[in-house]
Every structure is written in structure tokens, then in C-alpha cells.
C-alpha positions as CSV (number, residue, x, y, z in Angstrom):
1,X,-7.2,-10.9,-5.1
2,X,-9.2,-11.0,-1.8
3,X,-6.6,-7.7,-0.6
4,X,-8.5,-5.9,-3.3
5,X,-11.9,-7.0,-2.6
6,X,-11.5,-5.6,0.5
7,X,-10.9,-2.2,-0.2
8,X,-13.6,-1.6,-3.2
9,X,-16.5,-3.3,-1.1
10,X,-19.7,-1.5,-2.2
11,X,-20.3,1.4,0.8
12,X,-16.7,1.2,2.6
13,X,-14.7,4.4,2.3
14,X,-10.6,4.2,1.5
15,X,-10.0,5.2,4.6
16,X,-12.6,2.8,6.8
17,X,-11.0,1.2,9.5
18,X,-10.2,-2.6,8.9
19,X,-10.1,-5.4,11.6
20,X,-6.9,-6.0,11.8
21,X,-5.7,-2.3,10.8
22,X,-4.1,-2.9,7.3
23,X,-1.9,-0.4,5.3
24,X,-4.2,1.5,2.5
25,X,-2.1,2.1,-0.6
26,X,-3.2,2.6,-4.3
27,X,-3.0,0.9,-7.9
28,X,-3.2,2.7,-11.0
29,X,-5.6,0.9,-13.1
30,X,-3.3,1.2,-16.4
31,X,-0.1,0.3,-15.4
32,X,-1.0,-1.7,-12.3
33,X,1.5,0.2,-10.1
34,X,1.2,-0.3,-6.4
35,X,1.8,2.9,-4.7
36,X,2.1,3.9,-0.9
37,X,1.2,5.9,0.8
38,X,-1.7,6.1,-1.3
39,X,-2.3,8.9,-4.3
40,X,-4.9,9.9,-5.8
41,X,-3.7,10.1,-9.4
42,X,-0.8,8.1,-11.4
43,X,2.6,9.4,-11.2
44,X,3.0,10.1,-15.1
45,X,1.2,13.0,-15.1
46,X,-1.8,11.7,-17.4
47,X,-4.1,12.3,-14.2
48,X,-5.3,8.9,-14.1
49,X,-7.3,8.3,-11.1
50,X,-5.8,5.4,-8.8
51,X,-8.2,2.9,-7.0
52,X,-7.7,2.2,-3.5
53,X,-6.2,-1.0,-2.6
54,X,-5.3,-3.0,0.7
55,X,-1.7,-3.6,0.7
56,X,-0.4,-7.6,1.9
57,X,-0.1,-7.8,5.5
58,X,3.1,-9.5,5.3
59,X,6.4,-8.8,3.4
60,X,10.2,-9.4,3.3
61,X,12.8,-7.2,5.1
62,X,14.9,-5.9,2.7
63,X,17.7,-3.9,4.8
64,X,17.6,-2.5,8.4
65,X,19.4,-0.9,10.6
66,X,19.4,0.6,14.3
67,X,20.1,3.7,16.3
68,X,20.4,3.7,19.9
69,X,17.1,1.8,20.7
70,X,15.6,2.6,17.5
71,X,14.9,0.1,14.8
72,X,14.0,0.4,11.4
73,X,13.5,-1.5,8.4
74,X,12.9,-1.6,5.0
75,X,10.1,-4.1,4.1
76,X,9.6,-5.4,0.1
77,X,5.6,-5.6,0.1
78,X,4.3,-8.9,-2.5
79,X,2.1,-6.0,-4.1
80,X,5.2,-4.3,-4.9
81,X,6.0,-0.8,-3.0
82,X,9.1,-0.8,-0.4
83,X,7.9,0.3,3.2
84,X,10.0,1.4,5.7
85,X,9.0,0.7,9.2
């Protein structure tokens, strides 16, 4: 996947900043579980190390909701972890 490529280019650091800004999440390289914000190990507690990963730039809106002026959103990323915006 090109999202991936992106963020395990030889000499760019996790946290680089990418043109257009993207949201940095993390896959565990077992289970291939998406995770944001990102971790550093798996979620299991077998202290697997996650690799960084660029997360899709695009997404579905799940549920949402406002409050006054305030809007927020729940957003179903293709690379599998929920956002809320």
C-alpha cells in the first residue's frame, strides 16, 4: 500500500511532517491491527513492537452530532480504526 510506503521510507522519522499533513497511526505486524493514535507496542501485552503507518486520508462518517456551534464526528477510517473529529 502506497499509505505504508510512505511512512517506512528509508531516513523519515514517524513523526516527519508530510505534505499534505496526514494522521500517523500504527499496525502491529502480527495481527495487522491499525491503531490510533499511534502505540508503540501491541495491545495484548506480548510487547510486540508496532510499525508506524500513514492512516487513509479519507473515510466514512459513522455518527455525529452537534453542540451549540460545535461539531463532531465519528469517522470509520478504510485502514480500520474509528476517529472522532
Amino acid at each position: 500500500m502506497a499509505s505504508e510506503d510512505a511512512a517506512e521510507e528509508p531516513g523519515r522519522e514517524p513523526g516527519a511532517q508530510l505534505d499534505p499533513p496526514r494522521l500517523l497511526g500504527s499496525r502491529d505486524p502480527d495481527t495487522g491491527e491499525v491503531y490510533f493514535p499511534p502505540r508503540r507496542y501491541s495491545v495484548d501485552g506480548r510487547l510486540r513492537e508496532c510499525m508506524p503507518v500513514v492512516l487513509s486520508s479519507a473515510g466514512t462518517l459513522s455518527s455525529h452530532t452537534s453542540l451549540g456551534k460545535r461539531h463532531y464526528g465519528e469517522v470509520d477510517l478504510p485502514d480500520g480504526p474509528r476517529i472522532i473529529t
